[in-house]
N, C-alpha and C positions, 0 to 999 in steps of 0.2 A: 551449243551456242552460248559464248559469253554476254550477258548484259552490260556494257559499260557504260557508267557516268562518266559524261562529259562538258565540258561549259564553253567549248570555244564555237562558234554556228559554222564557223567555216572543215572542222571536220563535221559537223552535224550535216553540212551537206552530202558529203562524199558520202555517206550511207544512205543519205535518199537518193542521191544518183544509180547507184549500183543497184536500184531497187530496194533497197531495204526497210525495217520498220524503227523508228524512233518515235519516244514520248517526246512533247514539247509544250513546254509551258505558257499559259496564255491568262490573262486578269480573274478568269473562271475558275477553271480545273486544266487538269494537266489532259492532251489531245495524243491520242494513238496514229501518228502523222505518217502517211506515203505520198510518192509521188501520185498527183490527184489526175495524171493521164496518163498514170502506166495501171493497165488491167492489171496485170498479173500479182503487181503490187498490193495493188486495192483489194482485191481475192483475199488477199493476206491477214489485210484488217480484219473482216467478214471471219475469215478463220479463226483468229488469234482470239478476236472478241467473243465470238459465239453468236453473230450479231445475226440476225435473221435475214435473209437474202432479198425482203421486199422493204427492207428500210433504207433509203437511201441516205448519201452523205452529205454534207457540205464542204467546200473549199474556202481555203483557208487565202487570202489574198495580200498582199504591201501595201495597197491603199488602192482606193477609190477608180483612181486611174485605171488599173486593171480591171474592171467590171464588165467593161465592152468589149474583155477578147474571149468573156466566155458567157456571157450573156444573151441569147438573140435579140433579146429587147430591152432597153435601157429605163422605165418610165420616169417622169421631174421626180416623182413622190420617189421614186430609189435612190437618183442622185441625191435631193434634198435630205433622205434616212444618212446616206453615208455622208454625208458632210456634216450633220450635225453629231453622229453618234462613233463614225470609225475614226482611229481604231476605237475598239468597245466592244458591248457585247450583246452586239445585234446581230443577226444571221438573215438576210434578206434573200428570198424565197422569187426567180425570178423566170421568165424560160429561157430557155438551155441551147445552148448551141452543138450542133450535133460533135463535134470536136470530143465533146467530154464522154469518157467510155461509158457503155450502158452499164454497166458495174456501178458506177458512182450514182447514176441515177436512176437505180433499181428498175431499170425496164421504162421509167416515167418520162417527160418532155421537161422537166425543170430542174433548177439546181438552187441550191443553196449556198449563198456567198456571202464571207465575213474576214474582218481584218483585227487581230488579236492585238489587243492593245498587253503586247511586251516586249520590251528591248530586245529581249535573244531572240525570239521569235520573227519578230519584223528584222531583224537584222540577217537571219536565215534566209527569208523569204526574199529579201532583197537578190541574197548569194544565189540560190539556185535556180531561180529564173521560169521556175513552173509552181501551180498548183499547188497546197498539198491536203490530200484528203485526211480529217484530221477530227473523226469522231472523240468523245472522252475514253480515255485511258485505263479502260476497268472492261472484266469480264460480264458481258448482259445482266443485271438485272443487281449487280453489285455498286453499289454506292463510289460516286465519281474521286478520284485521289486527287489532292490538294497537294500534294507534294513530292520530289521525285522518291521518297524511300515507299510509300504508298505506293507508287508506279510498279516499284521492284517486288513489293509485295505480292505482284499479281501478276507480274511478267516476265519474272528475271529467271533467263533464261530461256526466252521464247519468241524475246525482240531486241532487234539488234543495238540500242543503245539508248538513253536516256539523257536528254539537251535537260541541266538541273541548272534553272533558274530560280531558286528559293519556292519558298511558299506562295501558292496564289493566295488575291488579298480577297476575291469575293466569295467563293468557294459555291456559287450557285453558276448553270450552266447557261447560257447567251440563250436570248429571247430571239424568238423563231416567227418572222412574222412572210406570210406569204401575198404577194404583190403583182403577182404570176395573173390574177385575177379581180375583179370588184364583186363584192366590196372586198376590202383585205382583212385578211384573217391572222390571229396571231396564232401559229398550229402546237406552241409551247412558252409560257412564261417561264421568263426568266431571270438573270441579274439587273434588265433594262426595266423599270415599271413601264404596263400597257400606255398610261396615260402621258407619260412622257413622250412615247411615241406617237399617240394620237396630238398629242402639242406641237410635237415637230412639224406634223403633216397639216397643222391650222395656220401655221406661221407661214408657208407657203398658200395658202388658201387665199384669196380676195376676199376681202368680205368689206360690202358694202354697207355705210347708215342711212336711214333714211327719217325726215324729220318733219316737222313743220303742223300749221293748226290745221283745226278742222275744215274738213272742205276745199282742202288747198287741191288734190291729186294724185296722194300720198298712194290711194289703192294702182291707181292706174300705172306708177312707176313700179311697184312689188310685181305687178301684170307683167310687165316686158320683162323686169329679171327674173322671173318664173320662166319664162321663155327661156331665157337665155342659160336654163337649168341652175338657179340658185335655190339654196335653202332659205325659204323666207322666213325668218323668228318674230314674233308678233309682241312683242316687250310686254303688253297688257296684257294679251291672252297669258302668256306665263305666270306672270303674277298671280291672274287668277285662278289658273291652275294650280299654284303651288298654295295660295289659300284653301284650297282643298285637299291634300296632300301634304304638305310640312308642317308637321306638327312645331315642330321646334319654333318656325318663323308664329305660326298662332299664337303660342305659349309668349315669344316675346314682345309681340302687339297687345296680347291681353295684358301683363305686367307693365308696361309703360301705360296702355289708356285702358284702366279697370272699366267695368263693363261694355265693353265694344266686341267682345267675341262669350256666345251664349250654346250653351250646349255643342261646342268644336265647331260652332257657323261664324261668321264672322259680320256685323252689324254695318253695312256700311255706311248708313245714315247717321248712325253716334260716332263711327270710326270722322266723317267725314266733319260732322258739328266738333269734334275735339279739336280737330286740326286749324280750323276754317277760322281766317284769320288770326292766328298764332307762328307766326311763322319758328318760332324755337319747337313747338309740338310737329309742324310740318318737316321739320329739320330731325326730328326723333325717329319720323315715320320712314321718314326716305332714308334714313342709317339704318334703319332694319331692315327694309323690303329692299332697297336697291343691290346691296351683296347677294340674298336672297335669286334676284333677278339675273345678275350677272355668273352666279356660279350655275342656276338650271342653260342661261345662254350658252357656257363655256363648255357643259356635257354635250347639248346639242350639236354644237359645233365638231367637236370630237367625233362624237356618232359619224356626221357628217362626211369629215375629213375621211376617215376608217372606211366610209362606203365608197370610197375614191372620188368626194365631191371636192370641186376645184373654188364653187362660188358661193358667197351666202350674203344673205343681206338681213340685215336687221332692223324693224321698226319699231320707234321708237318716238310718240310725242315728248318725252324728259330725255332723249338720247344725250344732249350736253349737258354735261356736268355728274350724270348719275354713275360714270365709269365704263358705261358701255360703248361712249366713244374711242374709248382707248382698243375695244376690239375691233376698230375697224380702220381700213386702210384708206379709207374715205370718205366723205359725210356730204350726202344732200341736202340741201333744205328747197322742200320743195313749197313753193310760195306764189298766191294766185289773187289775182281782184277781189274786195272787199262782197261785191254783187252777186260774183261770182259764184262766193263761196257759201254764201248766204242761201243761195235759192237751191244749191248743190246738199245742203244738208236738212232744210227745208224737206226737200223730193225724199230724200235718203231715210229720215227718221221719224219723219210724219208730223212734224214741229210745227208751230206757226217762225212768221218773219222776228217777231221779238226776242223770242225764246233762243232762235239761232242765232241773233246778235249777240242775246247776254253770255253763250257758249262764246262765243270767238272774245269776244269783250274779254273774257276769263283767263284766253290763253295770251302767251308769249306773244307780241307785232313781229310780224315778218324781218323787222329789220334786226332782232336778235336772230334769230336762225340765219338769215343772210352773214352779217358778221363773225356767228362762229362756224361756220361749214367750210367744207373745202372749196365746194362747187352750192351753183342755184339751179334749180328746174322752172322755169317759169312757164306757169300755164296760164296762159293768155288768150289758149284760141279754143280751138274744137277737140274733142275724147281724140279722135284720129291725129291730130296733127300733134298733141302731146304727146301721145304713144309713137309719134315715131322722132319724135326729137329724143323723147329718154332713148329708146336705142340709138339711136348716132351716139350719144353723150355715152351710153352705159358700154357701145361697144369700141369705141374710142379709148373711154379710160382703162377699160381691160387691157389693152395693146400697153398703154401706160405703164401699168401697175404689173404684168406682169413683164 
């Protein structure tokens, strides 16, 4: 058998029609491509490569469109990967419609699907109208070819022809993330960073803020979207988490206010006399810890996202202004009677009546939070009858928002 280089897709067809094997170029590395529902084809690759007979393949597809003729299950989070990343070099890991030969999907229920971001390639796939199963283009355990002379290095003379679209520009192979199940797992990193991909799947994500003083409610609305399965992030708790844990953020709270962190603890009480009434040193403190705060929220979220969560809410008494409103598709403020809130925090903290005033007296009036939120929660009445207004309202705006 002759190996021949060729550049035009439309004979690169005619060899995969006829069953045969072609190399084909893709943004990655160069792919050892058959038709991806012809067994006897696919056999071929398996042979050629020396590839083990329990690894199964991926198919190679023209875009997005095509997911649902060989997919059993479609989930948002797949459509959502492939609109943001194909073509590209993702491989979404999904289950299988029995259609696809057990060859391609080594005995298993799933398949793996991806859409090469390269003109000949995609203009091939366009022409021939099926599949093509299209592992890299090297003998097992040999290092992937970037180029069709590489190809030939390792094939010529044992597949029937080589589609030579120059050099690939990434030379690392498509990230392998499987979606088949929760949470999702990425089963091979690759040319796509994990975190990019966990970004995609937070942009589709809901994620709720939640705001306002003390005593207003704030627990009993986190309450219902807990129900309603969200990740609830506690803006303070992180904080002081990460006062415990990041060194880096320590290091740069001791350097702007010398003595406020002693033996790696951190002095709240000097922390909180340096700031207290100074608003330029409170404007120092919130430039350090608010990024701080927003980079641990943005890993959560991610986690999150990656465990196939759809919802998260975030709490937050500084949520306006500190950035963390920008992660959210919606903003509460939840805001309640003066009396109300008083005798609510009273109960809660063991406080006297004064003591709870000069807390509220401290924070933000309601009619800031009102003004910059998307939405108000108004608790006016009984635990019960605000807990089921936030669901109407939380289950309302999900319909909305998604």
């Amino acid at each position: 058998m002759k190996t021949v280089i060729i550049t035009d897709p439309r004979e690169a067809a005619h060899i995969l029609r006829r069953g045969g094997l072609l190399a084909v170029p893709t943004e990655t590395v160069y792919g050892l491509a058959a038709n991806g529902l012809d067994a006897a084809a696919v056999e071929e690759i398996y042979e050629v490569k020396g590839r083990p007979a329990v690894k199964p393949l991926s198919l190679m597809l023209p875009g997005p469109e095509a997911t649902a003729q060989y997919a059993g299950e479609v989930p948002e989070a797949a459509k959502a990967l492939a609109e943001a990343f194909w073509p590209g070099p993702l491989t979404l890991v999904l289950k299988a419609k029995d259609t696809i030969p057990d060859v391609v999907r080594a005995g298993g229920d799933t398949i793996g699907l991806r859409c090469p971001d390269h003109p000949l390639t995609l203009e091939l796939l366009r022409e021939i109208g099926f599949p093509l199963a299209a592992p890299s283009a090297n003998p097992s355990g040999l290092p992937s070819p970037k180029s069709a002379e590489e190809v030939l290095s390792y094939f010529d003379g044992r597949i029937d022809g080589v589609l030579d679209g120059g050099p690939c520009g990434l030379g690392t192979e498509s990230t392998i993330l499987d979606l088949s199940k929760k949470p999702y797992r990425i089963l091979r990193r690759g040319a796509l960073p994990e975190e990019a991909v966990a970004d995609a799947l937070v942009e589709r994500m809901t994620v709720f803020g939640i705001t306002g003083g003390s005593g207003s409610g704030k627990t009993t609305a986190l309450r219902v979207l807990r129900g309603l399965g969200a990740l609830v992030i506690d803006a303070d708790a992180v904080y002081h988490g990460l006062l415990r844990s990041d060194e880096s953020l320590m290091n740069a709270i001791s350097a702007r206010f010398p003595g406020t962190v002693r033996e790696h603890t951190l002095d709240r009480k000097a922390l909180a006399a340096a700031v207290f009434s100074d608003p330029e040193a409170l404007s120092d403190l919130n430039a350090i810890t608010h990024p701080a705060v927003i980079t641990e929220t943005k890993r959560r979220l991610r986690e999150h996202a990656m465990a196939g969560g759809e919802l998260a809410a975030i709490d937050a008494i500084a949520l306006l202004g500190s950035g963390l409103e920008k992660l959210c598709d919606r903003t509460y403020a939840v805001v309640a009677d003066r009396e109300a809130r008083v005798s609510r925090i009273m109960a809660r903290d063991g406080i006297s009546r004064e003591a709870a005033l000069r807390r509220i007296e401290a924070q933000r009036p309601d009619d800031y939070f009102i003004e910059n939120c998307s939405a108000v929660l108004h608790n006016d009445s009984s635990e019960s009858a605000f807990e089921s207004l936030c669901k109407t309202i939380f289950k309302e705006d999900l319909t909305w928002t998604n």
